[in-house]
VEXDREN-2710 file (C-alpha; in Angstrom, 1 decimal):
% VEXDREN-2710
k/r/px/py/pz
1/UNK/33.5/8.1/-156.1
2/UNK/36.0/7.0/-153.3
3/UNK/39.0/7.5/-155.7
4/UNK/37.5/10.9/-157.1
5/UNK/37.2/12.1/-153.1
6/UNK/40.7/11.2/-151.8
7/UNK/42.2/12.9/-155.3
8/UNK/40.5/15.5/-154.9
9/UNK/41.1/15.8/-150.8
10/UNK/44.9/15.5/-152.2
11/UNK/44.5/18.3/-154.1
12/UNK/43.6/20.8/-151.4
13/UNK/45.8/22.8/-149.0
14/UNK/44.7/22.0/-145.7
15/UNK/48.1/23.5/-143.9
16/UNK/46.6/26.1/-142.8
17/UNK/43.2/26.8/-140.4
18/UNK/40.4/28.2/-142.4
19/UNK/36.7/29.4/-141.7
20/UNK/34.0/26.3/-143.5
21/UNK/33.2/28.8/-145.6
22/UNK/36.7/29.2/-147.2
23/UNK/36.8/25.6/-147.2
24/UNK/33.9/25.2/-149.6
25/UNK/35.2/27.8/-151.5
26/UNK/38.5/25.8/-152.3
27/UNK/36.9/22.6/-152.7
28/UNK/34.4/24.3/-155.3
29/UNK/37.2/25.6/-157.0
30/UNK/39.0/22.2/-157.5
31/UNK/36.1/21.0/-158.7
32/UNK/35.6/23.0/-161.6
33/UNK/39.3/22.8/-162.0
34/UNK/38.4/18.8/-162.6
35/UNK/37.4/17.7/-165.9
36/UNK/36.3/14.3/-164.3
37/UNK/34.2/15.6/-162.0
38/UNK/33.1/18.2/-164.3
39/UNK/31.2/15.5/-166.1
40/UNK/29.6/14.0/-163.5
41/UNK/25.6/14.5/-162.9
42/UNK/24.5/17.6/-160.5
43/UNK/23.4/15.0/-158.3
44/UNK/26.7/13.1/-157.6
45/UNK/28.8/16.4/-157.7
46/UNK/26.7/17.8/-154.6
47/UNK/27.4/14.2/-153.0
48/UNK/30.9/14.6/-153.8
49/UNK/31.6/17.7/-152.6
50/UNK/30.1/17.3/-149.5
51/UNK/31.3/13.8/-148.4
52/UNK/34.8/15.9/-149.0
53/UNK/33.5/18.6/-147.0
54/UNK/32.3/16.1/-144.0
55/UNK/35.9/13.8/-144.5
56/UNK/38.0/16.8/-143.6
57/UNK/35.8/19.0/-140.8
58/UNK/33.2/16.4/-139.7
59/UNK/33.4/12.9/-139.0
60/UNK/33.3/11.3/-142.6
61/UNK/30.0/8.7/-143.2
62/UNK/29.1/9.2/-139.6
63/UNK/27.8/13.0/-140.1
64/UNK/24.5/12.1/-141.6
65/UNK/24.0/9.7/-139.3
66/UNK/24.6/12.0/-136.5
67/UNK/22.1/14.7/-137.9
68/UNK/19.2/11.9/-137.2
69/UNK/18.0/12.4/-133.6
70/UNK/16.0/9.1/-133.9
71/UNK/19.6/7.2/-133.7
72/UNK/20.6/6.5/-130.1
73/UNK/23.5/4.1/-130.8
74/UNK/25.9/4.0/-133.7
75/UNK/28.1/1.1/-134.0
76/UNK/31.1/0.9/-136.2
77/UNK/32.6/-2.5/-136.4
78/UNK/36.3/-1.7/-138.6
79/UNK/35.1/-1.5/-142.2
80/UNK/32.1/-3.8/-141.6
81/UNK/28.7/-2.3/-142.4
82/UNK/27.8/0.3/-139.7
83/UNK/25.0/-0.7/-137.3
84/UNK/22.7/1.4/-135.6
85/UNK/19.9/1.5/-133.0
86/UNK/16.5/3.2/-133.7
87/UNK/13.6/3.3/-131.3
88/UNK/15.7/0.3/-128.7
89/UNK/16.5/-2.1/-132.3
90/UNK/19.2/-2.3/-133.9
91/UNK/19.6/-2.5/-137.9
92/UNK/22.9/-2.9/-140.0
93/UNK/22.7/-0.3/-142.8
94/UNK/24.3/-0.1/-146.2
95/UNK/27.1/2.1/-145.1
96/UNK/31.0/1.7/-143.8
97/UNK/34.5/2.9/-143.9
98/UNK/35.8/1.7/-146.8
99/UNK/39.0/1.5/-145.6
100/UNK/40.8/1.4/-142.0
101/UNK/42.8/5.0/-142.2
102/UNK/39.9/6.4/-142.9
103/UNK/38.1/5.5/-139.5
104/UNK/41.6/5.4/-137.9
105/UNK/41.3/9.5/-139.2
106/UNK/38.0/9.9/-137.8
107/UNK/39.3/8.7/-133.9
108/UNK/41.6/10.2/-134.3
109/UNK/39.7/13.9/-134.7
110/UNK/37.1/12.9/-132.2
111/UNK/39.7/11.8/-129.3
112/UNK/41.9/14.7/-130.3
113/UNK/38.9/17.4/-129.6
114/UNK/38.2/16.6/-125.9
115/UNK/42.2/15.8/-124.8
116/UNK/42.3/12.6/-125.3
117/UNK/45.2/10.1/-126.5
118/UNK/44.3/6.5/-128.3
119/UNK/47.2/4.7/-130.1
120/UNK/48.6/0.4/-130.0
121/UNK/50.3/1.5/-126.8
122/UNK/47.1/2.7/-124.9
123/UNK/44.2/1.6/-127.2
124/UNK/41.2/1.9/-125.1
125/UNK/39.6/5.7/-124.2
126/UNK/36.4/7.0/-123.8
127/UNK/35.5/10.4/-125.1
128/UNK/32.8/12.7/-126.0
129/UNK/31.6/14.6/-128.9
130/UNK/30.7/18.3/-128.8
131/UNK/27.1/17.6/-128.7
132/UNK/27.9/15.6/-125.5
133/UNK/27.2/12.4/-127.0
134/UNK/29.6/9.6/-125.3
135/UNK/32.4/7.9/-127.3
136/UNK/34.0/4.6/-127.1
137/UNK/37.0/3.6/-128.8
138/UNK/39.1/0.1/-129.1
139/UNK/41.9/-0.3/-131.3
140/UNK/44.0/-3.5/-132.3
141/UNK/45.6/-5.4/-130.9
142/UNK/43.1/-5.0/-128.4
143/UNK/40.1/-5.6/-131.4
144/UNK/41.1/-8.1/-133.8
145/UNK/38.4/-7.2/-136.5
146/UNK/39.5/-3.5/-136.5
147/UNK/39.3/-0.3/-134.9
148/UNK/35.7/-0.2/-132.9
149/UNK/33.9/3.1/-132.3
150/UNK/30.5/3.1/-130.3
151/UNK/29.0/6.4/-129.7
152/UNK/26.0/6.6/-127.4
153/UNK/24.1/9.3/-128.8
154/UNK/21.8/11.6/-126.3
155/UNK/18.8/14.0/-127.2
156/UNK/19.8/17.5/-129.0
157/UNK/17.2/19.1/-126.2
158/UNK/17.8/18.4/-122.3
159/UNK/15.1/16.2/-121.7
160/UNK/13.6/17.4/-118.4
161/UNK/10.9/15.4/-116.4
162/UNK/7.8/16.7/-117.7
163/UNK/9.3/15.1/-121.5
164/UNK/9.7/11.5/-119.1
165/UNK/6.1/12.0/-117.9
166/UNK/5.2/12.8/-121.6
167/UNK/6.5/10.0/-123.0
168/UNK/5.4/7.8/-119.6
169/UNK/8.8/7.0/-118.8
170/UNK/7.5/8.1/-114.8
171/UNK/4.5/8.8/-113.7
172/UNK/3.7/12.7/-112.2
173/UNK/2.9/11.3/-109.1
174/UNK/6.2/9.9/-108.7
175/UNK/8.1/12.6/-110.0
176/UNK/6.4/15.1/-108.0
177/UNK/7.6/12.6/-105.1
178/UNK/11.0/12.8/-106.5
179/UNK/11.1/17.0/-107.0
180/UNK/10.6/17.2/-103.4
181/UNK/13.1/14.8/-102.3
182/UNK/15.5/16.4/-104.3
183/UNK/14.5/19.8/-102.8
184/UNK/14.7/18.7/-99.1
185/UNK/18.5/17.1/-100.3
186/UNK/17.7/13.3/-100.6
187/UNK/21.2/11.6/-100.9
188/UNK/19.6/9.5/-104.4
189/UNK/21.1/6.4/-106.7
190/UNK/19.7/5.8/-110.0
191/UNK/20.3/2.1/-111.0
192/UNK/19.8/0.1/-114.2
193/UNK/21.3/-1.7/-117.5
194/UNK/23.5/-0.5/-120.1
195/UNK/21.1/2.0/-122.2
196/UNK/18.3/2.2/-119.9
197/UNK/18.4/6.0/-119.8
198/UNK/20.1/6.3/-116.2
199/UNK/22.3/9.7/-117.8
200/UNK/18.7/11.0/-118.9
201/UNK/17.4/10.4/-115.8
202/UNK/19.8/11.8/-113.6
203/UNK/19.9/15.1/-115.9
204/UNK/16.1/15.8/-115.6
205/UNK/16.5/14.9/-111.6
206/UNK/19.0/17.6/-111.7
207/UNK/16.7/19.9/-112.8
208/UNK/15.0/20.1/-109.3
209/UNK/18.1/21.0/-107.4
210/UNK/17.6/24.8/-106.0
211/UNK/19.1/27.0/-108.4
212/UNK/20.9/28.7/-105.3
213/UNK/23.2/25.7/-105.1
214/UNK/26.8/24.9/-105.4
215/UNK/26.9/22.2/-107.7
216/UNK/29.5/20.0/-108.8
217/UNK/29.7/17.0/-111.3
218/UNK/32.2/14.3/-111.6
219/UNK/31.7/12.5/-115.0
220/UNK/34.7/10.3/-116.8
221/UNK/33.2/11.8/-120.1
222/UNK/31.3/15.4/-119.5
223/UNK/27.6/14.2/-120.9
224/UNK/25.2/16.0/-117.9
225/UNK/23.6/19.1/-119.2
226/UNK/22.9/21.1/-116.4
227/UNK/20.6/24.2/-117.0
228/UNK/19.5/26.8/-114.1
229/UNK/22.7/26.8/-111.5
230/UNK/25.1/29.2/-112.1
231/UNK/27.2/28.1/-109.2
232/UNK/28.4/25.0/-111.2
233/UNK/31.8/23.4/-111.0
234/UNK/32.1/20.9/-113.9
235/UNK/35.0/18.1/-113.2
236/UNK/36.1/15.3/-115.5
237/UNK/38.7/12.5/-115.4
238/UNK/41.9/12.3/-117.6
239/UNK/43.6/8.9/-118.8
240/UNK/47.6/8.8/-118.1
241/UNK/49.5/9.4/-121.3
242/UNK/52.6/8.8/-123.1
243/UNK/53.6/12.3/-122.1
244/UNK/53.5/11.8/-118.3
245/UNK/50.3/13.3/-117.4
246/UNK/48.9/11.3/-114.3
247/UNK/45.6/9.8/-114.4
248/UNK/43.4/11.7/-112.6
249/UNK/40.5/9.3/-111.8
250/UNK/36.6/9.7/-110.2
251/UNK/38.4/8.7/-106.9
252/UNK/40.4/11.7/-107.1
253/UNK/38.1/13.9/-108.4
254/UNK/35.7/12.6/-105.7
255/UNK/38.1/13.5/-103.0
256/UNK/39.2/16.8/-103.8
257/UNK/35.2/17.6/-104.8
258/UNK/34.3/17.3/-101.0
259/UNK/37.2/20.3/-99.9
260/UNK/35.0/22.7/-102.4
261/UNK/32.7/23.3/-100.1
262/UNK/29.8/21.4/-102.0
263/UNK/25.9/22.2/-101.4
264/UNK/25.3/19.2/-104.0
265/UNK/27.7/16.4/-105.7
266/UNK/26.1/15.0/-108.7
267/UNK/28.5/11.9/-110.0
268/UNK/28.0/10.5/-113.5
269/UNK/28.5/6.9/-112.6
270/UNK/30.4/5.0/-109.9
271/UNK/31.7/1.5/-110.3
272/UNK/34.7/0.9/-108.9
273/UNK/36.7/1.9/-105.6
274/UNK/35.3/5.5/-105.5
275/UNK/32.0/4.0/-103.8
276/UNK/34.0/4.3/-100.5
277/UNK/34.5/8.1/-101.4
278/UNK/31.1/8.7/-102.2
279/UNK/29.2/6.8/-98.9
280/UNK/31.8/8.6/-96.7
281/UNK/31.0/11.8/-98.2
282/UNK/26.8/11.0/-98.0
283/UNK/27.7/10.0/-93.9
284/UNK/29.1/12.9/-92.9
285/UNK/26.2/15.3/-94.9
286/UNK/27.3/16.1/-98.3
287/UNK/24.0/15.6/-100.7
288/UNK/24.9/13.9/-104.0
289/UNK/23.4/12.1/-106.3
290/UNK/24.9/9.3/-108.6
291/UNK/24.1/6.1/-110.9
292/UNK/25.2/2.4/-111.0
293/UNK/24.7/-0.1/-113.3
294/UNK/23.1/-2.7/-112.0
295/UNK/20.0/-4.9/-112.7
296/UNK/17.3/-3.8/-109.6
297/UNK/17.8/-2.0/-106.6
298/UNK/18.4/-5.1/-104.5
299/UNK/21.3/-6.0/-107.1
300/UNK/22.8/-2.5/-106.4
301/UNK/23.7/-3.2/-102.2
302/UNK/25.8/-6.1/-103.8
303/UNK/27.6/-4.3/-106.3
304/UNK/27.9/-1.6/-103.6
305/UNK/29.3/-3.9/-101.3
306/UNK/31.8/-5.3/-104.2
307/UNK/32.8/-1.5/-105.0
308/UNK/33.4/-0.7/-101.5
309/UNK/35.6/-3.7/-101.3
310/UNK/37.7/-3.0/-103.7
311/UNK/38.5/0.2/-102.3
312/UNK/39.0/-0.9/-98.4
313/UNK/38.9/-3.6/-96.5
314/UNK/35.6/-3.2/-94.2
315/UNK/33.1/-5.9/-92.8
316/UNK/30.4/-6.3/-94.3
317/UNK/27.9/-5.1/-91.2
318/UNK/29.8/-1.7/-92.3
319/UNK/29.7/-1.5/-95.6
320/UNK/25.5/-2.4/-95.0
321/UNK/25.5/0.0/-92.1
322/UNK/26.6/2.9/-94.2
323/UNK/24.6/2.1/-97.3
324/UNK/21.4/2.7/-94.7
325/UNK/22.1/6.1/-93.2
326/UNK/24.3/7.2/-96.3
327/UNK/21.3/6.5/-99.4
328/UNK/17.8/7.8/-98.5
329/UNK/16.8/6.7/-102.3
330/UNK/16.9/4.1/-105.1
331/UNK/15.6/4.6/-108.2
332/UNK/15.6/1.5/-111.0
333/UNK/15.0/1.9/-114.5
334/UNK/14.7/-0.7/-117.6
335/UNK/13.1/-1.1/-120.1
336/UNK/9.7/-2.8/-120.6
337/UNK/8.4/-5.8/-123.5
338/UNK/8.2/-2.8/-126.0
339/UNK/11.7/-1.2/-125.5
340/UNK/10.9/1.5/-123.7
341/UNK/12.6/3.2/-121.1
342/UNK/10.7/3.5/-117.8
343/UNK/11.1/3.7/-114.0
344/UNK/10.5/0.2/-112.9
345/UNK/10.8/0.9/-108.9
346/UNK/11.7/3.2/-106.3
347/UNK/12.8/2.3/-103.2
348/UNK/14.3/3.2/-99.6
349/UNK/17.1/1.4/-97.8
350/UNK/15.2/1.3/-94.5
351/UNK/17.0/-1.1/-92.1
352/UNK/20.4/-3.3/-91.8
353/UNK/18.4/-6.2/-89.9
354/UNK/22.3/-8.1/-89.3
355/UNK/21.7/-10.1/-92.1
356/UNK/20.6/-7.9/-95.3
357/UNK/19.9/-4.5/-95.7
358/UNK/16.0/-4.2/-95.8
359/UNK/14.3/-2.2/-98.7
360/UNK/11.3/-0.2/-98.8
361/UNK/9.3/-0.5/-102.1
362/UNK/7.6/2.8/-102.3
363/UNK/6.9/2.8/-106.2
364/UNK/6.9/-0.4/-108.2
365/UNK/6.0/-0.8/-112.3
366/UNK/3.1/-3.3/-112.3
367/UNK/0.4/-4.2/-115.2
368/UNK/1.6/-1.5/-117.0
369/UNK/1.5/1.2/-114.7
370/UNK/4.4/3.3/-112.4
371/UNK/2.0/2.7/-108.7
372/UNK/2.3/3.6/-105.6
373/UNK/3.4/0.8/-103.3
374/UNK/3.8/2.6/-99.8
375/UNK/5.0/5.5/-97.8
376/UNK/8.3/7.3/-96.9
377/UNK/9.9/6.1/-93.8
378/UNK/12.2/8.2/-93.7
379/UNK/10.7/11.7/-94.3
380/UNK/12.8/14.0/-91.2
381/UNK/14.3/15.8/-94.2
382/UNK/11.1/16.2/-96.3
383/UNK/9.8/18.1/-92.9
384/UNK/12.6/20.0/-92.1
385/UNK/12.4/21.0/-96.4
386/UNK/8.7/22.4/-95.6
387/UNK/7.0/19.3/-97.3
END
């Protein structure tokens, strides 16, 4: 079947653009034209024709897996067999690029559609697919075993927080906690591992900001799914190329985000020097919310601290001090025994005693259960809001 696909992929003309309609049409056509394939069963002609179909306008072997909305993860390892992750396991399947410049083909199309450049010179990018799913790609030399593509797939249909309560990802005491703070314009960082749903999250949390808003999002790879704000300013960063194009980072985008007279700046993820950026911005009254990896919210002043560092040489009674009146919130998620994706504790920076910065536990996951741990210290902004 491989040798019938690329002869008859050989076959076509592709020089020109054409509607997938026409497409089908020609590769139809060259089929009948085919005594080979002409003897084939129905069955293996309707394979053939539309694994040729899905090499040339899709994304080869990686279509059908894309059409299941139970994958969350797809993991191709060079022309080893493709592995996947289904309800948080994953499972090796029966399935891979048979041959390097096939998958090479494949990048290529993907990083090509969102402005992106991947080659031996610069061989790490992320990108995104038009469905918003996240992309990450590492090419040799860089991977020795071939060219690695990981694509972080995210629901078809905006999740929104009544689907998290649903599926008891938070309970609707908390999130009804969390609608109001987002109201009243509680600065807010989500925190948690690699797959724990922080981009989920964050797009659901979104949902509460008032529709009235100006918005705007700084992601390295667009994936938030805003619905409801038509005031909505959507940055993302660019990667340096051989061309000359400067890198425009989250730093940047950061800085020039807070002279666009922001009501609310929502950050896909920081993690490097741009945590200066964003608790500067939070101390002098620009709402935002953002995410962090990290593994619970008294993990995250650490990696905050390390972040700022990077960025600026500031004591540490500064950094701590800013952290306190900059975040009013913390949110953690994980997962639990089962795999699933829950909130696992919310929490309030409440003091910077000299030594540490003191948190507030006002939601915690115990036995099973998202409860209710203590009251709002803070809550001058949830009065001022009407709450």
């Amino acid at each position: 079947m491989s040798g019938l696909q690329e002869s008859l992929i050989a076959q076509l003309d592709l020089s020109r653009d054409m509607k997938e309609e026409e497409l089908e049409e020609l590769i139809d056509g060259r089929m009948l034209a085919d005594e080979r394939i002409r003897r084939l069963p129905l069955e293996l002609k309707k394979r053939l024709r539309r694994d040729v179909f899905f090499a040339i306008r899709k994304l080869g072997i990686l279509q059908e897996l894309l059409a299941d909305e139970e994958i969350t993860e797809i993991m191709v390892n060079g022309t080893e067999p493709v592995f996947v992750e289904k309800a948080g396991k994953i499972t090796q399947l029966p399935v891979r690029f048979e041959e390097k410049e096939k998958l090479n083909r494949v990048i290529q199309q993907i990083v090509g559609e969102c402005n992106r450049v991947v080659n031996e010179a610069s061989p790490i990018v992320d990108a995104r697919l038009q469905d918003g799913s996240r992309v990450n790609v590492v090419l040799p030399p860089v991977a020795l075993n071939g060219p690695i593509l990981t694509i972080r797939r995210f629901p078809g249909e905006v999740m929104t927080m009544e689907d998290l309560i649903r599926l008891e990802a938070i309970s609707r005491q908390a999130a009804e906690f969390l609608k109001k703070a987002v109201i009243a314009g509680y600065n807010i960082l989500l925190s948690g591992g690699t797959g724990c749903g922080k981009t989920t999250f964050l797009n659901a949390l979104s949902g509460f900001v008032p529709g009235h808003e100006r918005i705007i999002t700084i992601e390295d790879s667009a994936e938030l799914k805003l619905r409801g704000p038509e005031n909505l300013v959507r940055l993302e960063t660019r990667n340096a190329n051989v061309d000359g194009c400067k890198e425009i980072t989250i730093r940047d985008l950061l800085k020039t985000s807070l002279r666009m007279r922001p009501d609310r700046i929502i950050v896909g993820e920081v993690r490097g020097k741009e945590a200066v950026d964003m608790l500067q911005g939070m101390n002098v009254g620009h709402n935002a919310m953002t995410t962090i990896h990290a593994n619970s919210v008294r993990d995250v002043i650490s990696r905050l601290e390390t972040m700022v560092l990077m960025g600026m040489e500031l004591p540490l009674y500064a950094i701590r001090k800013q952290i306190t009146s900059g975040i009013d919130l913390m949110i953690h998620l994980g997962r639990d025994g089962e795999g699933k994706r829950r909130v696992l504790e919310i929490a309030e920076p409440c003091v910077y005693t000299g030594q540490d910065v003191e948190l507030h536990t006002l939601f915690c996951y115990e036995d099973g259960r998202l409860r209710k741990k203590g009251e709002l210290l803070n809550a001058e902004k949830l009065k001022n809001a009407g709450f």
